[in-house]
N, CA, C, O and CB atoms as a CASP TS submission, in Angstrom:
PFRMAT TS
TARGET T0000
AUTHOR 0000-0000-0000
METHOD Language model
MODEL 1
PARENT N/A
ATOM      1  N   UNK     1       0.816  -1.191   0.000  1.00  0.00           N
ATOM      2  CA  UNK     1       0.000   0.000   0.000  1.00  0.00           C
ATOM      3  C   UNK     1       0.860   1.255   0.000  1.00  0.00           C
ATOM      4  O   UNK     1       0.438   2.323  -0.445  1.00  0.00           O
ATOM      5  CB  UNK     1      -0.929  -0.002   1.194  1.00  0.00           C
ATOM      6  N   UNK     2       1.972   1.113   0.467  1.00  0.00           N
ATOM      7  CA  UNK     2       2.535   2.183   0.742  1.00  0.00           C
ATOM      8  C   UNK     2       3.544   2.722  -0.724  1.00  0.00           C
ATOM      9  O   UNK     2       3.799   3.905  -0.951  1.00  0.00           O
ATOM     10  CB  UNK     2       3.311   1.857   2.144  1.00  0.00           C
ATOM     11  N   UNK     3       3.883   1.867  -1.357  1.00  0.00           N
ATOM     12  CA  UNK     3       4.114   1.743  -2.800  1.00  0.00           C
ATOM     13  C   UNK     3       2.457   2.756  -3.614  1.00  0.00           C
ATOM     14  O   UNK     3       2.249   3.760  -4.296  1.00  0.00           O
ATOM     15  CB  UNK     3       4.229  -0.378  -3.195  1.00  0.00           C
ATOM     16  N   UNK     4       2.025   2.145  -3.248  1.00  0.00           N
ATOM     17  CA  UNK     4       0.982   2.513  -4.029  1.00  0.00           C
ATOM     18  C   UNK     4       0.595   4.112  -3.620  1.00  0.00           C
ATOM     19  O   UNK     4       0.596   5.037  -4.432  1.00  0.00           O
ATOM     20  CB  UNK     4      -0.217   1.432  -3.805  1.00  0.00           C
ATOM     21  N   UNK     5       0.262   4.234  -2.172  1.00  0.00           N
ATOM     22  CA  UNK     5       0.037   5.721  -2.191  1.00  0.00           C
ATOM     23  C   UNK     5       0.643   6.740  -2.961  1.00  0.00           C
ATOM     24  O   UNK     5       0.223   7.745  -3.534  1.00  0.00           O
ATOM     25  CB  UNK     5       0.237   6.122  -1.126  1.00  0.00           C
ATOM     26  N   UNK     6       2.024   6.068  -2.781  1.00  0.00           N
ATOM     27  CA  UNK     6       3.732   7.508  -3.813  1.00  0.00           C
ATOM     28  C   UNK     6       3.340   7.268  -4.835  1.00  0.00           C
ATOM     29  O   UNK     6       3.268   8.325  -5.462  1.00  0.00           O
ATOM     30  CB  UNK     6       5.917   7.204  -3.938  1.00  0.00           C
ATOM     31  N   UNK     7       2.981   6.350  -5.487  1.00  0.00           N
ATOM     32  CA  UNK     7       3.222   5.991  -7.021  1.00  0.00           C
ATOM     33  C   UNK     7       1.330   6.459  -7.509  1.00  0.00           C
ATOM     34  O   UNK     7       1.221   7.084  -8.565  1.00  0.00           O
ATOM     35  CB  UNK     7       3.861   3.773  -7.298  1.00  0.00           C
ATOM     36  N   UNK     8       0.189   6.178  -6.837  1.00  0.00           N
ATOM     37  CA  UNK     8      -1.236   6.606  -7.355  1.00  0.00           C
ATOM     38  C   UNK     8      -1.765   8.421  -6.944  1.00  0.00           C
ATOM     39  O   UNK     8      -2.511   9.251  -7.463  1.00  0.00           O
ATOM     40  CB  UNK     8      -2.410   5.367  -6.496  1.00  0.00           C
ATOM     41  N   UNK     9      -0.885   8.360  -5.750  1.00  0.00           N
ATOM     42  CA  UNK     9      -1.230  10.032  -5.243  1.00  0.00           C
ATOM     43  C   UNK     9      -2.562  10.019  -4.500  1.00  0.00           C
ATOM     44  O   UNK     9      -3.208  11.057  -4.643  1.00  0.00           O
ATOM     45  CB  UNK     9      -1.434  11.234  -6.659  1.00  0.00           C
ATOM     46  N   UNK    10      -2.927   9.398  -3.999  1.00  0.00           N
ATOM     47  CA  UNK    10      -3.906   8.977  -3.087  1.00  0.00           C
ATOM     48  C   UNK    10      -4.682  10.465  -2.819  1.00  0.00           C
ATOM     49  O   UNK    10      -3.757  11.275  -2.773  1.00  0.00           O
ATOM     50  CB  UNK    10      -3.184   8.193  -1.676  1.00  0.00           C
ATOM     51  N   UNK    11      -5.565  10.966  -2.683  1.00  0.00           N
ATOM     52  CA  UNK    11      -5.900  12.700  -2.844  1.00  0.00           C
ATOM     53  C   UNK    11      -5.944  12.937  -1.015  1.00  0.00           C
ATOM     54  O   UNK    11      -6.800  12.350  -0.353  1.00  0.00           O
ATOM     55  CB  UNK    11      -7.936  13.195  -3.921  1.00  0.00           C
ATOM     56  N   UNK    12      -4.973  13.806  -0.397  1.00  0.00           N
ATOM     57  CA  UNK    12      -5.802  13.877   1.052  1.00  0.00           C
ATOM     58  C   UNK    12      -6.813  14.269   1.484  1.00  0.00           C
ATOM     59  O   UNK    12      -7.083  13.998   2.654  1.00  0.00           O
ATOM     60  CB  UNK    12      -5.414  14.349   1.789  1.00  0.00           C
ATOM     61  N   UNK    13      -7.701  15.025   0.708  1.00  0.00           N
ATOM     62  CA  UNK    13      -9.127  15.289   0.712  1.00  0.00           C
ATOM     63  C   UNK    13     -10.029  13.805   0.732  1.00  0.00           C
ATOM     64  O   UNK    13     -10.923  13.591   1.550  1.00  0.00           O
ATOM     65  CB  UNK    13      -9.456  16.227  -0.668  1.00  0.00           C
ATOM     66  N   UNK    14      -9.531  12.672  -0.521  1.00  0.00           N
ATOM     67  CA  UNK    14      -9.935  11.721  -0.461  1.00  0.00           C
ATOM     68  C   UNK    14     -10.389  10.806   1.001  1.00  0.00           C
ATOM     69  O   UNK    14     -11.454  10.386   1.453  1.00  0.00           O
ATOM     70  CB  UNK    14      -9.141  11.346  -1.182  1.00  0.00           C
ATOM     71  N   UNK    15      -8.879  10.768   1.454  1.00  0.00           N
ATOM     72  CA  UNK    15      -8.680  10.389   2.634  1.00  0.00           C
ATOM     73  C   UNK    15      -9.056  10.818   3.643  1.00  0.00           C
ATOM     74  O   UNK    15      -9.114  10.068   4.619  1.00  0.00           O
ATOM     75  CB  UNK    15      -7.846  10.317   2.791  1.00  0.00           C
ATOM     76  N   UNK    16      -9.461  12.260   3.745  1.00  0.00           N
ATOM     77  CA  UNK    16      -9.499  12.504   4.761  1.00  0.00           C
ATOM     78  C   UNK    16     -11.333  12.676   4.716  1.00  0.00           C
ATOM     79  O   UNK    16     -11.927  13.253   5.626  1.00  0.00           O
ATOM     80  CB  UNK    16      -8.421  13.636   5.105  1.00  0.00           C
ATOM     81  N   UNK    17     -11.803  12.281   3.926  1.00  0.00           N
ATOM     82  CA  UNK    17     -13.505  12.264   3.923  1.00  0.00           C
ATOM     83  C   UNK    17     -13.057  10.689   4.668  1.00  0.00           C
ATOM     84  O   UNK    17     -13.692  10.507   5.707  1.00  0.00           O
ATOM     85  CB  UNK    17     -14.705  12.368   1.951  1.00  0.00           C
ATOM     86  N   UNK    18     -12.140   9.605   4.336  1.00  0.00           N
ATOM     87  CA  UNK    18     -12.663   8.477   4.873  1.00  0.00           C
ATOM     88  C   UNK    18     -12.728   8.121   6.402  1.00  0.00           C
ATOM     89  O   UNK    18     -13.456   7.439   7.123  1.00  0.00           O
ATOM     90  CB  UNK    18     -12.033   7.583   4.285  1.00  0.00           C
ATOM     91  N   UNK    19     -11.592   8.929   6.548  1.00  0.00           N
ATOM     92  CA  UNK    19     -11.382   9.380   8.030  1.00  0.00           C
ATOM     93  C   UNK    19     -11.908   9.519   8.958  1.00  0.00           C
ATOM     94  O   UNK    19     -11.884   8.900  10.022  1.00  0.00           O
ATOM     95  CB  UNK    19     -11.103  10.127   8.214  1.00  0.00           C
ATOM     96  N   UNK    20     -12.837  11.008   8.361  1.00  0.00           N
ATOM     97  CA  UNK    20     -13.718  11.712   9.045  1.00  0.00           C
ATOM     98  C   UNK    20     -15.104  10.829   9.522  1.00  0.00           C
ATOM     99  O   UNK    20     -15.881  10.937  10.471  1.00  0.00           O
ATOM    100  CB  UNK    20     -14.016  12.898   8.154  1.00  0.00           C
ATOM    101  N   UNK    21     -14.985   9.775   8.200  1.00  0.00           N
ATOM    102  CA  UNK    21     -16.687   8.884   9.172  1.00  0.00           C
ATOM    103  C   UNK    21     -16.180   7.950   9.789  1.00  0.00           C
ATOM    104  O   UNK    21     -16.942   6.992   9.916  1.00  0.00           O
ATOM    105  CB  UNK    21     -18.136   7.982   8.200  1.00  0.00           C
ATOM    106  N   UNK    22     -14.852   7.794  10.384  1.00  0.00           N
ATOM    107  CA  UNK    22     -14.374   6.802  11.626  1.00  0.00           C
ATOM    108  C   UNK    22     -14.957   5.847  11.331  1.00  0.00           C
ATOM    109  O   UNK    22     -15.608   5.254  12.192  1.00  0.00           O
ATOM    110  CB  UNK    22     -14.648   7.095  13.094  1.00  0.00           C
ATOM    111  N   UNK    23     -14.895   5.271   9.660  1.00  0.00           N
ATOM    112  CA  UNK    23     -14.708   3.963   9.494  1.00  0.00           C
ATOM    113  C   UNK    23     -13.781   3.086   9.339  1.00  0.00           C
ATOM    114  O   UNK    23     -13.865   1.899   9.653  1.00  0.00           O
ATOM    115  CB  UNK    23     -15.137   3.767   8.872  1.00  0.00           C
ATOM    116  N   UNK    24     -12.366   3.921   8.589  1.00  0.00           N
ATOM    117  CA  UNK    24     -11.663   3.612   8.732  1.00  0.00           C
ATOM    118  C   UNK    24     -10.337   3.578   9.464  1.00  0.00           C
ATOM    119  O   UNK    24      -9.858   4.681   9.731  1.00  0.00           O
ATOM    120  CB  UNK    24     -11.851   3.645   8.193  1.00  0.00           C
ATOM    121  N   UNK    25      -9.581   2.372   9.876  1.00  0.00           N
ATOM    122  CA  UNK    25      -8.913   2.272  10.940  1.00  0.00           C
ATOM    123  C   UNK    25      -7.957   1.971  10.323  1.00  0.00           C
ATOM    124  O   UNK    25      -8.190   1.136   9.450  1.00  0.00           O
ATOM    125  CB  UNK    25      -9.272   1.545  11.938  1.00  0.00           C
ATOM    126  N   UNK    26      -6.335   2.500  10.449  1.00  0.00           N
ATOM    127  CA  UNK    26      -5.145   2.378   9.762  1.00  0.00           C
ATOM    128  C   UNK    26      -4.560   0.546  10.599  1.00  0.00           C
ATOM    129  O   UNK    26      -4.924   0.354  11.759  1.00  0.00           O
ATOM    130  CB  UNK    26      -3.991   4.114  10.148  1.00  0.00           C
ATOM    131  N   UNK    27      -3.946  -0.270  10.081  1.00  0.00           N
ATOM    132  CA  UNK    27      -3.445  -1.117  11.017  1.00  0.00           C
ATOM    133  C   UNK    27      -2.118  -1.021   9.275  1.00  0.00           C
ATOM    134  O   UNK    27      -2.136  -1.019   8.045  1.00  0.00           O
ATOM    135  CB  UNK    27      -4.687  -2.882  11.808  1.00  0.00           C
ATOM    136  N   UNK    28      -1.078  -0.955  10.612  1.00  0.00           N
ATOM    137  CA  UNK    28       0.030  -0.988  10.185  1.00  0.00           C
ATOM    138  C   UNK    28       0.889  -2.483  10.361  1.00  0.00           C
ATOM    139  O   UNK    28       1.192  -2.751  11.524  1.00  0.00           O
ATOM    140  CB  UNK    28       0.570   0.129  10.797  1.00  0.00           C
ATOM    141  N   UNK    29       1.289  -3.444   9.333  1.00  0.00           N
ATOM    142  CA  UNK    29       1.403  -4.459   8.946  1.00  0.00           C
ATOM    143  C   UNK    29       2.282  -4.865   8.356  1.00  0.00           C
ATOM    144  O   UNK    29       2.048  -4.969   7.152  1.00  0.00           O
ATOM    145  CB  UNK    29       0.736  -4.658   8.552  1.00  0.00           C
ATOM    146  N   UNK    30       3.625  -5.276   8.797  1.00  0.00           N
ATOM    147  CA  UNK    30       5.316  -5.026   7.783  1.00  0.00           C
ATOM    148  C   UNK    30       5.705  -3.976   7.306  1.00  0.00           C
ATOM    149  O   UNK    30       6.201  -3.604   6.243  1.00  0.00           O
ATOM    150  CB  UNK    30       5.515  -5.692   6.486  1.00  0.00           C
ATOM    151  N   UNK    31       5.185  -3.217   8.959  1.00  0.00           N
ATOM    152  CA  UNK    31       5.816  -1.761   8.263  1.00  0.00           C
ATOM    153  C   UNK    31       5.709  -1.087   9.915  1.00  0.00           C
ATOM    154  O   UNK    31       5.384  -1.662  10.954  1.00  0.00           O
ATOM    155  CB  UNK    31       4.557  -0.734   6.637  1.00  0.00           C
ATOM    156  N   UNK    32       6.017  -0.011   9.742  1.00  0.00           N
ATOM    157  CA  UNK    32       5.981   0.966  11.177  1.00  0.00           C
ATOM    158  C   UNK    32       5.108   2.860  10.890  1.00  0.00           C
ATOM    159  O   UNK    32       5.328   3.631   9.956  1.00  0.00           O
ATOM    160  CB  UNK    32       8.179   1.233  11.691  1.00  0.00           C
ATOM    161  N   UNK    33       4.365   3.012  11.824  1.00  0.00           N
ATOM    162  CA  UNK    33       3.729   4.535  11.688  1.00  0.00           C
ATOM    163  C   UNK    33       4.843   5.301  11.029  1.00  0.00           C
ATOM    164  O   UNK    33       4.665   6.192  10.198  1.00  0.00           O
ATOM    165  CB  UNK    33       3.290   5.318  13.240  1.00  0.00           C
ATOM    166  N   UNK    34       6.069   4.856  11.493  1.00  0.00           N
ATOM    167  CA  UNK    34       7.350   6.228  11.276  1.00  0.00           C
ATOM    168  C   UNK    34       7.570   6.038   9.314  1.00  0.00           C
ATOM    169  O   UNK    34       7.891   7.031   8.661  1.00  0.00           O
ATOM    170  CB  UNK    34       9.551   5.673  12.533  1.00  0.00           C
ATOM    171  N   UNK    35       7.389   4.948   8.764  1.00  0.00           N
ATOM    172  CA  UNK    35       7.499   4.939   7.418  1.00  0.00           C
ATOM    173  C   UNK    35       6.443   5.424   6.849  1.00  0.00           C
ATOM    174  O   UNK    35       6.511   6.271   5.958  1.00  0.00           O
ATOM    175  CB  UNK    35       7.750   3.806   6.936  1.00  0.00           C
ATOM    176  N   UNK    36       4.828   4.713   7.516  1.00  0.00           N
ATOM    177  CA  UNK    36       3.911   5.389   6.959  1.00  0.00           C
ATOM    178  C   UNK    36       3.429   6.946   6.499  1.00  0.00           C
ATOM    179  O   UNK    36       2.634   7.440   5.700  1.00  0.00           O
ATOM    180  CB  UNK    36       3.325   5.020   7.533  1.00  0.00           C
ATOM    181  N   UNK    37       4.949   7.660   8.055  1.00  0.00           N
ATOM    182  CA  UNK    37       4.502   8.745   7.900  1.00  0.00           C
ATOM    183  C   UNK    37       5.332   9.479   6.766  1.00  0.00           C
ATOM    184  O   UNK    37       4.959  10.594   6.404  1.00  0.00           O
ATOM    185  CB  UNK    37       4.450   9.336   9.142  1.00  0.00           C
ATOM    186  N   UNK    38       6.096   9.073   6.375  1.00  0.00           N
ATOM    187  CA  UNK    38       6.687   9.766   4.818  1.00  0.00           C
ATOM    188  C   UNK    38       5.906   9.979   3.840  1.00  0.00           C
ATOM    189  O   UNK    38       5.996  10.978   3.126  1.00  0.00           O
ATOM    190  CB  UNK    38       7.645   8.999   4.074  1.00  0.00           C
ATOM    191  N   UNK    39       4.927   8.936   3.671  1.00  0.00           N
ATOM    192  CA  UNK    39       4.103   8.935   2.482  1.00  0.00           C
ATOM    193  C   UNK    39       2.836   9.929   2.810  1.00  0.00           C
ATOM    194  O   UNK    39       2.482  10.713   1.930  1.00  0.00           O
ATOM    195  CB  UNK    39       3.631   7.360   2.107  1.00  0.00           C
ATOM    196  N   UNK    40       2.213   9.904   3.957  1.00  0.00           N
ATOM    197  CA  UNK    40       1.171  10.476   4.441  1.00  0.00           C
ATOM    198  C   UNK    40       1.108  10.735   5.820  1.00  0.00           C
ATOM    199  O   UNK    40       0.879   9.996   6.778  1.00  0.00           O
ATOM    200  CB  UNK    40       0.226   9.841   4.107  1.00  0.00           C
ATOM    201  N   UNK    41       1.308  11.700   5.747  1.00  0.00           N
ATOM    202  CA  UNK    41       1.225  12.336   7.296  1.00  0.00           C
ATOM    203  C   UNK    41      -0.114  12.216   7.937  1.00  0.00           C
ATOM    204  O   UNK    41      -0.298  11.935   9.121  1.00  0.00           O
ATOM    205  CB  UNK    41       1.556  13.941   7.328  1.00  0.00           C
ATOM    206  N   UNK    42      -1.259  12.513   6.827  1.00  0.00           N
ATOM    207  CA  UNK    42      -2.460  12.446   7.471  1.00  0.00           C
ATOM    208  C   UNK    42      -3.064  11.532   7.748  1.00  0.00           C
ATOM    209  O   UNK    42      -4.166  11.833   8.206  1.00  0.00           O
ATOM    210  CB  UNK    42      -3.150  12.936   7.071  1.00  0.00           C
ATOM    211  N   UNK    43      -2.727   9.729   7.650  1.00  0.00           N
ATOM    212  CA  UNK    43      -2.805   8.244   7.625  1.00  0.00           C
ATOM    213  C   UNK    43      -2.034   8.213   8.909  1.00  0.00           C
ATOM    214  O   UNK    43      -2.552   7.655   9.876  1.00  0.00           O
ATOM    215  CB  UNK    43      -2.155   7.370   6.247  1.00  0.00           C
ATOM    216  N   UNK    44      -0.672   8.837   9.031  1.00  0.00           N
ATOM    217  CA  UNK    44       0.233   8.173   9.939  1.00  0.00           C
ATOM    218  C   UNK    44      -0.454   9.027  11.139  1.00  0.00           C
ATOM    219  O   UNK    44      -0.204   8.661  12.288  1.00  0.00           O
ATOM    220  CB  UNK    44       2.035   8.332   9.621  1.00  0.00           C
ATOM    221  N   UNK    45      -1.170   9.967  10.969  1.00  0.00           N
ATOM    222  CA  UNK    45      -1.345  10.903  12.391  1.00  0.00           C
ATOM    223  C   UNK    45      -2.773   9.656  13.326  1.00  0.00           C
ATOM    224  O   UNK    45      -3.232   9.569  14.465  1.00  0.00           O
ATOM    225  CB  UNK    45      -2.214  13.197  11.788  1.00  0.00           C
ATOM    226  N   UNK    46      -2.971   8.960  12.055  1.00  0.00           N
ATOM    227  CA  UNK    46      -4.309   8.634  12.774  1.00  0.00           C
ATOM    228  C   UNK    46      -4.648   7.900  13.926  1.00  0.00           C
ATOM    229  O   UNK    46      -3.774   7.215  13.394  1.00  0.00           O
ATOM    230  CB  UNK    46      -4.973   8.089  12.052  1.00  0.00           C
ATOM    231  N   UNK    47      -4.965   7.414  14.814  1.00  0.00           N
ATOM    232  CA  UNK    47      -4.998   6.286  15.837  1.00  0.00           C
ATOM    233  C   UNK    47      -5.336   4.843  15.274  1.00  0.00           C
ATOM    234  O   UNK    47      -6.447   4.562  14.824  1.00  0.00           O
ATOM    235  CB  UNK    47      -6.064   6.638  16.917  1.00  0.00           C
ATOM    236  N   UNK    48      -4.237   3.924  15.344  1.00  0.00           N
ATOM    237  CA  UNK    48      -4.543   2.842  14.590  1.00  0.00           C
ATOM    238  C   UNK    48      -4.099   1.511  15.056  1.00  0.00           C
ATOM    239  O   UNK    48      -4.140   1.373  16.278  1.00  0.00           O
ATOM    240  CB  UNK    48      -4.078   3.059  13.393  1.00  0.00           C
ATOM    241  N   UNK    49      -3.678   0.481  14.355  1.00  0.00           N
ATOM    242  CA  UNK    49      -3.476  -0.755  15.201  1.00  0.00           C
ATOM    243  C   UNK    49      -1.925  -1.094  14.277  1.00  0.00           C
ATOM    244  O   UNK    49      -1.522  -0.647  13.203  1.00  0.00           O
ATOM    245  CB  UNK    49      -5.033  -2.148  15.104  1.00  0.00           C
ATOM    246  N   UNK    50      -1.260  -2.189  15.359  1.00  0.00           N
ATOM    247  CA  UNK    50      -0.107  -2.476  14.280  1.00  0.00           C
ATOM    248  C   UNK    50      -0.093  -3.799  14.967  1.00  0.00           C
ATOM    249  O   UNK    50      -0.408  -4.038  16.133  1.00  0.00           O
ATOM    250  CB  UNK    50       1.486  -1.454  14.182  1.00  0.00           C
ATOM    251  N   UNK    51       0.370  -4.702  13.945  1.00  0.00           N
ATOM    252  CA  UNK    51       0.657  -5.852  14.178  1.00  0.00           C
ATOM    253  C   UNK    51       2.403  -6.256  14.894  1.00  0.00           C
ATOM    254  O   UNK    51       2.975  -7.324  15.110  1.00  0.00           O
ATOM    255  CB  UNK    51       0.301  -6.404  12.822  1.00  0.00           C
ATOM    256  N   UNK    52       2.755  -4.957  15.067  1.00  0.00           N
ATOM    257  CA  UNK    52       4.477  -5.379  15.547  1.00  0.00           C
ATOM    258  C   UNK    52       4.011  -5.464  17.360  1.00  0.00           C
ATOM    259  O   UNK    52       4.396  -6.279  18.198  1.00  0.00           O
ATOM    260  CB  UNK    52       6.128  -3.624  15.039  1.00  0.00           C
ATOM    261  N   UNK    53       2.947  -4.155  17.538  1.00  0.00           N
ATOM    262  CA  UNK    53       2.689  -4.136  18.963  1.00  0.00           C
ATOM    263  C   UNK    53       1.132  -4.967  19.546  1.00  0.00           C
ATOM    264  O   UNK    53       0.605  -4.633  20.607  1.00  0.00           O
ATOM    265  CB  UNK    53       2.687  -2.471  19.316  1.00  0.00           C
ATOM    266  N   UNK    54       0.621  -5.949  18.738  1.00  0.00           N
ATOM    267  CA  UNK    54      -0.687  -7.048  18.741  1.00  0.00           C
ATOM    268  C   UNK    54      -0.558  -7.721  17.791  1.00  0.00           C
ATOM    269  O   UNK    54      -0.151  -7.424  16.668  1.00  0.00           O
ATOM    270  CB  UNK    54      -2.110  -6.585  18.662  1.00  0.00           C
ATOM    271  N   UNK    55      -1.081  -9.160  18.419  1.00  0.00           N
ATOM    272  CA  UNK    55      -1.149 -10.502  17.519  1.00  0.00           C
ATOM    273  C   UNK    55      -2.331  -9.764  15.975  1.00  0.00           C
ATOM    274  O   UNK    55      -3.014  -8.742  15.917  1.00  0.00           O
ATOM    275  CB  UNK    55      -2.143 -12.222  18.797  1.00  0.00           C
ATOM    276  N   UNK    56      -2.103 -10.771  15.060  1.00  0.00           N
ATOM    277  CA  UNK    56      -3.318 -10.444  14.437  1.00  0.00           C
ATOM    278  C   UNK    56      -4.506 -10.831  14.869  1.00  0.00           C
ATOM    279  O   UNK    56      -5.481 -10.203  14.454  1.00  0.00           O
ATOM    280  CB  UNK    56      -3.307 -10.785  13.349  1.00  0.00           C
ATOM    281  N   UNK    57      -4.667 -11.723  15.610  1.00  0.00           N
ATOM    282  CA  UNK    57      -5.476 -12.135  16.059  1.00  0.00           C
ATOM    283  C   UNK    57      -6.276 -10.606  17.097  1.00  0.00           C
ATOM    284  O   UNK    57      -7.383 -10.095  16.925  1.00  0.00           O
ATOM    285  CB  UNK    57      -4.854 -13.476  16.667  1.00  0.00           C
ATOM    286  N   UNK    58      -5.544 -10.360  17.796  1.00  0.00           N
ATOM    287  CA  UNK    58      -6.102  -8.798  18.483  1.00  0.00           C
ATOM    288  C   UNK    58      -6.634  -8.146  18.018  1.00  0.00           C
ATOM    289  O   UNK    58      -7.688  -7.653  18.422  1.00  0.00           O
ATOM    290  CB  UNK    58      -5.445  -7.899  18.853  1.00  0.00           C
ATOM    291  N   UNK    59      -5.837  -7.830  16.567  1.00  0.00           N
ATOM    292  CA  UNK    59      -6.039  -6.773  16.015  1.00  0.00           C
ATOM    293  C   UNK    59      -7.588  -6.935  15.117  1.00  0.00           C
ATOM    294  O   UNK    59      -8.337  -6.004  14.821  1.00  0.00           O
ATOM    295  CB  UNK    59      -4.713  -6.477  15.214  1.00  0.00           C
ATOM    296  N   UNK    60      -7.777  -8.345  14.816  1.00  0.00           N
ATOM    297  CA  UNK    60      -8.759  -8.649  14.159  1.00  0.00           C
ATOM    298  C   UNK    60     -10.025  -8.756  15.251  1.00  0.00           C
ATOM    299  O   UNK    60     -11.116  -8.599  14.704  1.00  0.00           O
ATOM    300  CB  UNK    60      -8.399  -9.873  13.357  1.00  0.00           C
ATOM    301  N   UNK    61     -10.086  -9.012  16.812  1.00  0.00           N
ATOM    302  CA  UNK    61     -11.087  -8.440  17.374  1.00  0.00           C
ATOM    303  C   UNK    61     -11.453  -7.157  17.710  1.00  0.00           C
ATOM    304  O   UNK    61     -12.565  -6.632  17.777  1.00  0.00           O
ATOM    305  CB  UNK    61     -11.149  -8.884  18.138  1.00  0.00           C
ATOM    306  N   UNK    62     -10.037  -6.616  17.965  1.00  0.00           N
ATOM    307  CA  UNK    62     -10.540  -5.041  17.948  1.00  0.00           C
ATOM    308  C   UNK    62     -11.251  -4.038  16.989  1.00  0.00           C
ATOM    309  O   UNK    62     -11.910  -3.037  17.270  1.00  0.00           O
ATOM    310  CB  UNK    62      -9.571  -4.414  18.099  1.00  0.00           C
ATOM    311  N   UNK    63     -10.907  -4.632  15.661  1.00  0.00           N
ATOM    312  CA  UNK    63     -11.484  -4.383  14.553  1.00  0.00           C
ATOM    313  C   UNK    63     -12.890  -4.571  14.191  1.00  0.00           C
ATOM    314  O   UNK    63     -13.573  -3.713  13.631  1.00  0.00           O
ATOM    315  CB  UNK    63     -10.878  -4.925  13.852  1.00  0.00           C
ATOM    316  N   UNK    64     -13.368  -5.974  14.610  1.00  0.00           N
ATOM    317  CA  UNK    64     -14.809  -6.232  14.998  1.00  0.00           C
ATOM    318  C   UNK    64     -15.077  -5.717  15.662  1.00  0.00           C
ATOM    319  O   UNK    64     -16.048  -5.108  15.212  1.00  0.00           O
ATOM    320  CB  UNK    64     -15.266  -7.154  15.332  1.00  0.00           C
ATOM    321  N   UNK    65     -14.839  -5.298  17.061  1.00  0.00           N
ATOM    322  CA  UNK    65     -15.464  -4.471  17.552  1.00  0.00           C
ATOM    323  C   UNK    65     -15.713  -3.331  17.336  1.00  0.00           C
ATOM    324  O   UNK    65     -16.860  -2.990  17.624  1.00  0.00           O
ATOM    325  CB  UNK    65     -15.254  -4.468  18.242  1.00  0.00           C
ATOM    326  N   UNK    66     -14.745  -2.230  16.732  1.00  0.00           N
ATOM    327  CA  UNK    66     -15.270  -1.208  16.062  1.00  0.00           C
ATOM    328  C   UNK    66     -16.666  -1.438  15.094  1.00  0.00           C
ATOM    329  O   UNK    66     -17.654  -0.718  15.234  1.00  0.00           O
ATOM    330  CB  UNK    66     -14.146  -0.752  15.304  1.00  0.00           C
ATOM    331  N   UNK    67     -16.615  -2.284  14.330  1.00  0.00           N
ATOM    332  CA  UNK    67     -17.571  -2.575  13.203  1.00  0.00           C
ATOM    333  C   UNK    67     -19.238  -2.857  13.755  1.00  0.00           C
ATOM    334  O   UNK    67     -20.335  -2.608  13.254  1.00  0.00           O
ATOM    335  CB  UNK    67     -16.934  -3.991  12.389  1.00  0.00           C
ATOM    336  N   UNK    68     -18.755  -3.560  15.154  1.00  0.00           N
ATOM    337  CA  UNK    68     -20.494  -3.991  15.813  1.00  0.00           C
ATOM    338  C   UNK    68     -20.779  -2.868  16.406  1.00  0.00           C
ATOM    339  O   UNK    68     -21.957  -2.703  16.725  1.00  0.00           O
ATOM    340  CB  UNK    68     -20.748  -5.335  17.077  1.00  0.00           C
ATOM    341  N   UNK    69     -19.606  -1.600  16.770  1.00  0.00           N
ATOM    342  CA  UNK    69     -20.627  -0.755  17.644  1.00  0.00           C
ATOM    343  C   UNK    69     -21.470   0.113  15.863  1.00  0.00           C
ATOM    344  O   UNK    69     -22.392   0.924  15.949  1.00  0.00           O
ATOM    345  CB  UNK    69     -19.433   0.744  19.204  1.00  0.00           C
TER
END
């Protein structure tokens, strides 16, 4: 993904409408916030999950739980 943001230009307006309806949740995944944040500052600022600091397994209930409330 992170290939892809530099190379498609991802719009931050785009992003940041997806943001704004706190549906989406960044989980960072063979990678770290500090790389994410080169590409996008406004992705890396967000509150999110990473698999270096939770199992996937965590990360995949915490995720449901966002989704059932």
């Amino acid at each position: 993904m992170l290939q892809r943001l530099k190379a498609e230009g991802v719009a931050d307006k785009e992003l940041s409408a997806l943001l704004r309806r706190e549906r989406l949740v960044p989980v960072a995944h063979g990678t770290t916030y500090e790389e994410l944040e080169k590409v996008s500052l406004l992705l890396a600022s967000r509150a999110g999950l990473s698999t270096a600091e939770e199992t996937m397994s965590e990360v995949a209930t915490k995720i449901a739980e966002l989704v059932a409330a």
